[in-house]
C-alpha positions as CSV (number, residue, x, y, z in Angstrom):
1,X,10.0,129.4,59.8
2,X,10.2,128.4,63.3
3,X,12.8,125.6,63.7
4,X,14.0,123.8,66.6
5,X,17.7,122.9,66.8
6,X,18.4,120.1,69.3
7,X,22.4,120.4,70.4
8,X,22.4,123.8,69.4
9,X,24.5,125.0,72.2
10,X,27.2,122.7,70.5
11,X,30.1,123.2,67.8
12,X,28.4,122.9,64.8
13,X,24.8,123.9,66.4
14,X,25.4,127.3,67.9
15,X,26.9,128.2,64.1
16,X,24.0,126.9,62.7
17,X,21.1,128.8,65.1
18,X,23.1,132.3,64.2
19,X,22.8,131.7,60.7
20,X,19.0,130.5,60.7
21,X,18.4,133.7,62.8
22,X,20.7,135.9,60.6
23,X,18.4,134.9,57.5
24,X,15.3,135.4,59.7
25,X,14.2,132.4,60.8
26,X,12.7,131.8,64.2
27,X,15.1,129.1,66.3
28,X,14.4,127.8,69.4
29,X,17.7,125.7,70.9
30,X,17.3,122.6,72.9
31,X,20.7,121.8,74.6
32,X,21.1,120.2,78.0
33,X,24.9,122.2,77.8
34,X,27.0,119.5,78.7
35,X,29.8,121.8,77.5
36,X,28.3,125.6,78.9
37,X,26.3,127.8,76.7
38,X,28.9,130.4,76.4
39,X,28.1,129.9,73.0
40,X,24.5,130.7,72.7
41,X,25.2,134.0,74.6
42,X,25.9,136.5,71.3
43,X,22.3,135.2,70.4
44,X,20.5,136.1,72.7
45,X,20.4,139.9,71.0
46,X,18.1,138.0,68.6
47,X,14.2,138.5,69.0
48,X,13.4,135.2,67.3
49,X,16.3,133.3,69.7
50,X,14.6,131.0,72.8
51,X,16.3,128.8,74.8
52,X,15.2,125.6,76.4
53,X,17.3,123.6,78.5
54,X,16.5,120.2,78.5
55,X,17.6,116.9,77.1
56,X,16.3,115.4,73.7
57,X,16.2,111.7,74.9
58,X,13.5,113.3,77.8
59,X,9.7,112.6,76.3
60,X,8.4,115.1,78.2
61,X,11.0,117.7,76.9
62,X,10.4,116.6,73.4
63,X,7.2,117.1,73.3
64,X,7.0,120.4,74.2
65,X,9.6,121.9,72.6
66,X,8.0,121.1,69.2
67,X,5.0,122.9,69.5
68,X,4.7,125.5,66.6
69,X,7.5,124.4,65.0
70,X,7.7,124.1,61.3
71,X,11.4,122.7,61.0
72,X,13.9,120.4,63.0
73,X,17.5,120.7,62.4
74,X,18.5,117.1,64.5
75,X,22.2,117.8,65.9
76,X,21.9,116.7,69.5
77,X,24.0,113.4,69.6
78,X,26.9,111.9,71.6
79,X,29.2,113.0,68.5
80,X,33.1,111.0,68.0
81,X,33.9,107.3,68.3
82,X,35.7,108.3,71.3
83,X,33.2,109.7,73.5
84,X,30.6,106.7,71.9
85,X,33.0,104.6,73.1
86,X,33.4,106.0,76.6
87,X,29.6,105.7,77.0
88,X,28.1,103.3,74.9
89,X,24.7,103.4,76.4
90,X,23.9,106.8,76.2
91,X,25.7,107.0,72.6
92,X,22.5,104.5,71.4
93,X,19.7,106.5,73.6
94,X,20.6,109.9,72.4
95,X,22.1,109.1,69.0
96,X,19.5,106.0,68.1
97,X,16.4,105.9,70.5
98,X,15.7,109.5,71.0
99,X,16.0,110.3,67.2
100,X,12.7,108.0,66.7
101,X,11.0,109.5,69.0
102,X,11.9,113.1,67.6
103,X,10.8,112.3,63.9
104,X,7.7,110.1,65.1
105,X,7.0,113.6,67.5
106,X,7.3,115.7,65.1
107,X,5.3,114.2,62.3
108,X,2.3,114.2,64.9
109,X,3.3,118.2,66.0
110,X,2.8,118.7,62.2
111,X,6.3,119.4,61.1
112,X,7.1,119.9,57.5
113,X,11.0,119.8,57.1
114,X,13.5,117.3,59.4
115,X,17.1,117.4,59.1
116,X,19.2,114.8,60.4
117,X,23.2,115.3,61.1
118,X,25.0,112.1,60.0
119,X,28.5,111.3,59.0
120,X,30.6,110.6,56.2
121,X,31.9,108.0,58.9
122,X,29.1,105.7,57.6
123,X,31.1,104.7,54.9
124,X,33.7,103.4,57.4
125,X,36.4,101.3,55.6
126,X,36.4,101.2,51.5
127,X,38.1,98.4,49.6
128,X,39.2,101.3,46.9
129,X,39.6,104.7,47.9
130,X,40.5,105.3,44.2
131,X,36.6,104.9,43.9
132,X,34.7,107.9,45.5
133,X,31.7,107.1,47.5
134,X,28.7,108.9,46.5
135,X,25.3,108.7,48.9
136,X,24.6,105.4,46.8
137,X,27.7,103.9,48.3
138,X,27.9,100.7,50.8
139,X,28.2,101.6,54.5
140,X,30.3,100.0,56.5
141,X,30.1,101.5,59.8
142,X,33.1,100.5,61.6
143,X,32.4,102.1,65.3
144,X,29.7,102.7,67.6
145,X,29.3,106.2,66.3
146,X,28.9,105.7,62.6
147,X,26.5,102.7,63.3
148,X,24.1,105.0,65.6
149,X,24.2,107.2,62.6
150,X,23.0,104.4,60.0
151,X,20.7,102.8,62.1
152,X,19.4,106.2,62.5
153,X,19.6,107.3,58.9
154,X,17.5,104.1,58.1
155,X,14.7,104.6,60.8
156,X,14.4,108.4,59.5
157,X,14.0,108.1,56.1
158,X,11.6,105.0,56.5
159,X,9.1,108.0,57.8
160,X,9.7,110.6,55.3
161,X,6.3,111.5,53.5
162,X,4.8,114.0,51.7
163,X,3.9,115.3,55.3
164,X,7.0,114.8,57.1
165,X,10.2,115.7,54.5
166,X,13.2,114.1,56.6
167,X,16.6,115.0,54.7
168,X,19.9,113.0,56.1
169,X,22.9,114.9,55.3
170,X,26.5,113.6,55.7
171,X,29.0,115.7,56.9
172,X,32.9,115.6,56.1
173,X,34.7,115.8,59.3
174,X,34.3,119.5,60.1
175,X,37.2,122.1,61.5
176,X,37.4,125.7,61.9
177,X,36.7,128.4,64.2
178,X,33.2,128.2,66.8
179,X,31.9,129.6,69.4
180,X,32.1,126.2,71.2
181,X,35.2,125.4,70.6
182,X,37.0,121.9,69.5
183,X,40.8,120.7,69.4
184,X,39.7,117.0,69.5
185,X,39.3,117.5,65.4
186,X,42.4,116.4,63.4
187,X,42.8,120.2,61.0
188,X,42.2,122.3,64.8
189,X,44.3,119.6,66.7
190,X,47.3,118.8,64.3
191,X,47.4,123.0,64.3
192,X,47.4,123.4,67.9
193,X,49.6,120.7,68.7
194,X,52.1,122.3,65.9
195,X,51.7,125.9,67.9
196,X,51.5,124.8,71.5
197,X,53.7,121.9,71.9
198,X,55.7,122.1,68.9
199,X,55.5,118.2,68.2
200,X,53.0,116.6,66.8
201,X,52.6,111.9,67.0
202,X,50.6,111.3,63.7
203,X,48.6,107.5,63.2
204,X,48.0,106.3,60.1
205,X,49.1,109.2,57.9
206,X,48.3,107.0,54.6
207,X,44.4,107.2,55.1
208,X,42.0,109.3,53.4
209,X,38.6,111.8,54.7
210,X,37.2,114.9,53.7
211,X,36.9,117.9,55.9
212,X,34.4,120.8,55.8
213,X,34.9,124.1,57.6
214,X,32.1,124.3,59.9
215,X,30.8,127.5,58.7
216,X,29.9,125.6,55.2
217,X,28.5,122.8,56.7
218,X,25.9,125.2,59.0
219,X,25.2,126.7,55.5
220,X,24.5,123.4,53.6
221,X,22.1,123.1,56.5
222,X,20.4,126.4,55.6
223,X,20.6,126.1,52.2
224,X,18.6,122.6,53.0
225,X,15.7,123.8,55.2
226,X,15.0,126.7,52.4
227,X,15.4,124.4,49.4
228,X,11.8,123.4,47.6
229,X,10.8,120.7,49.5
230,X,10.6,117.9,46.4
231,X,14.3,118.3,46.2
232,X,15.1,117.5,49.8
233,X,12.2,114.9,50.7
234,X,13.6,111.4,51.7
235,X,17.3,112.5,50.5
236,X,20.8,112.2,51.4
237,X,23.4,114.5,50.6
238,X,27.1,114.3,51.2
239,X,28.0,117.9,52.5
240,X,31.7,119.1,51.6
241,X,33.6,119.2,48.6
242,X,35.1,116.7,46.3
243,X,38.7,118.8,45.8
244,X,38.7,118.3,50.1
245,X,39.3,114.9,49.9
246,X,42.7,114.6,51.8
247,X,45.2,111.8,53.3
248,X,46.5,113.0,57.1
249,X,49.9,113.6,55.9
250,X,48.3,116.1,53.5
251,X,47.0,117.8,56.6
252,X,50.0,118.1,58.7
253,X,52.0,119.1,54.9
254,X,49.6,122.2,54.9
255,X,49.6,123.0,59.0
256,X,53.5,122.9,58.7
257,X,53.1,125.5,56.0
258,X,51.6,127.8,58.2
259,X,53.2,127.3,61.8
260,X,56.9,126.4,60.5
261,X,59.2,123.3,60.6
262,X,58.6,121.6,63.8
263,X,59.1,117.8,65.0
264,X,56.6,115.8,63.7
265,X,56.7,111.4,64.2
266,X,54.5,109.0,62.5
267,X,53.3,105.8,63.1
268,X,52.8,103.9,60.3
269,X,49.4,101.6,60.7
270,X,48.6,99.5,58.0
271,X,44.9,98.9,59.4
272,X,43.1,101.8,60.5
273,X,39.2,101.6,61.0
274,X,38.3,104.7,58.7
275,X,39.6,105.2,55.3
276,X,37.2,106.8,52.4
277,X,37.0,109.4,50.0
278,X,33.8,111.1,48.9
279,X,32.0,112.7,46.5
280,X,30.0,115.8,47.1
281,X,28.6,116.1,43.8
282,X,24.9,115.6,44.2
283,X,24.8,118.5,46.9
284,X,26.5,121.0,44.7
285,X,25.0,120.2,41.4
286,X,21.3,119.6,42.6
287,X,21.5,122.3,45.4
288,X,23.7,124.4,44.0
289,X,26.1,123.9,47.4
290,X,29.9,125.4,47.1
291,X,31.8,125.6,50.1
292,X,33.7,129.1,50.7
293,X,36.7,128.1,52.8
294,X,39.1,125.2,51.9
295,X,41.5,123.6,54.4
296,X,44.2,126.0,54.2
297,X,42.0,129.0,54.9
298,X,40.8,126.4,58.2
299,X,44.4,126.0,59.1
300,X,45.4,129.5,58.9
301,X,42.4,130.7,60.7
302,X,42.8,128.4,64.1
303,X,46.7,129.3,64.2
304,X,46.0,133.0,63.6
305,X,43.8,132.7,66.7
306,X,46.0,130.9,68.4
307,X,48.7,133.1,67.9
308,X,46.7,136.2,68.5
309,X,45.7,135.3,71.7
310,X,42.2,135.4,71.2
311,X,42.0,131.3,71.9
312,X,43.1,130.2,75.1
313,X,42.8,127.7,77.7
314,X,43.8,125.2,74.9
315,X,43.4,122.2,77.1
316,X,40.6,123.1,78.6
317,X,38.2,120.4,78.8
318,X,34.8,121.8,77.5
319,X,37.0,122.4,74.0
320,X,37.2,118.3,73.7
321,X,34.1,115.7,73.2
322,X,35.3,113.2,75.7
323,X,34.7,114.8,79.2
């Protein structure tokens, strides 16, 4: 197929393009590389690769870049309640505005498949994490970020059609290895911290997420765009893995492992805005998704790199979503 990945420049987009190209897809990448396009360079070897630079909440830009195009993988966003925060206004014109116009474009460009990136995020605060959520679940958005995502989620699948098969998939909060790098994501930052500055502060260690390795969640995308379209059509899956399920203290228990004892302080909170546990049944069971990394292979691969030498400029700011 020919697919256009918007963000694909990004942490999670530049994984994704290799492996669409790798499996012998067609990608063409729009990215207005607010954070270089280093990343985009080792595919450029790739016949089917093309680059536009551009930005996805530009009409003009939009509509252009879909011509031919037979699948969307939606990634461009102002991604992290940080950086929504920072800039609230363009977090709800890239993140809510200029999705509608990309799925209302590309039903009239005559695309077949539409992937969406959301967030497990979106279901914000539980009253019982003993419970996990399952796509079914309430969402209680409790930031900018997650509610751009929902009022998103809602306005895409409203369009999905026998025409137009729009597929919302909510990730786990990714880590690992990229070519565009992040430390501003708690497994690569609580194992940097634990290298580097040999201290680590710790908020609300009690509180519960899942995490995917970034690799997996690129695949579930694949796996996605080349599953028979009556199985994807107007559906959300959860992408990650029910054992991944862990509290932050879990996370630091496992980086400690791996870089050795060092000083580590927490601050207990006994409100924090995001605290859920999910199941990621549905994705492996009607998809037949399994993840191939776990946390701890995450943890030692970002400290091996560390260590190696092959990461540096650790504070760099490209390597962090708030610039």
């Amino acid at each position: 197929m020919q697919i256009l990945v918007t963000g694909g420049a990004g942490y999670l987009g530049s994984i994704v393009s290799l492996l669409l190209l790798q499996a012998g897809h067609r990608v063409r990448v729009l990215d207005k590389l607010c954070f270089g396009g280093q990343s985009l360079l080792p595919l450029t070897i790739h016949d089917g690769f093309e680059f536009v630079l551009g930005d996805v909440c530009d009409e003009s830009t939009v509509g252009k870049v879909l011509e031919g195009v037979e699948g969307v993988v939606h990634l461009a966003a102002l991604v992290g309640d940080p950086a929504c925060a920072q800039q609230p206004d363009l977090a709800r014109a890239t993140n809510l505005t200029a999705s509608k116009n990309l799925v209302k474009r590309a039903g009239t460009a005559g695309v077949r498949r539409f992937v969406f990136a959301s967030t497990c995020s979106n279901y914000g605060k539980m009253r019982d994490v003993s419970e996990l959520a399952t796509e079914e679940h309430e969402l209680c958005p409790v930031s900018l970020y997650a509610e751009t995502k929902v009022a998103a989620e809602q306005a895409l699948l409203s369009t999905s059609n026998r025409h137009l098969a729009v597929t919302v998939l909510r990730f786990a909060t990714l880590y690992g290895l990229s070519p565009r790098m992040r430390f501003d994501l708690t497994v690569n930052e609580f194992v940097m911290r634990l290298l580097v500055d040999r201290k680590l502060l710790v908020f609300g260690e009690q509180f519960w997420r899942p995490y995917v390795h970034v690799r997996d969640a690129a695949a579930a995308i694949v796996t996605v765009l080349e599953a028979d379209i009556e199985k994807v059509e107007g559906r959300v899956f959860n992408v990650g893995d029910t054992r991944e399920n862990y509290r932050k203290s879990d996370i630091v228990e496992l980086a400690q492992k791996r870089t050795g004892a060092v000083e580590v302080e927490y601050v207990r909170r006994n409100e924090d805005p995001r605290d859920y546990r999910v199941s990621f049944e549905a994705i492996r069971t009607q998809l037949e998704f399994k993840i191939s990394r776990r946390v701890s292979d995450g943890v030692n691969e970002i400290a091996t790199a560390i260590q190696s030498g092959l990461l540096d400029n650790l504070q760099e700011a490209r390597k962090y979503n708030t610039l």
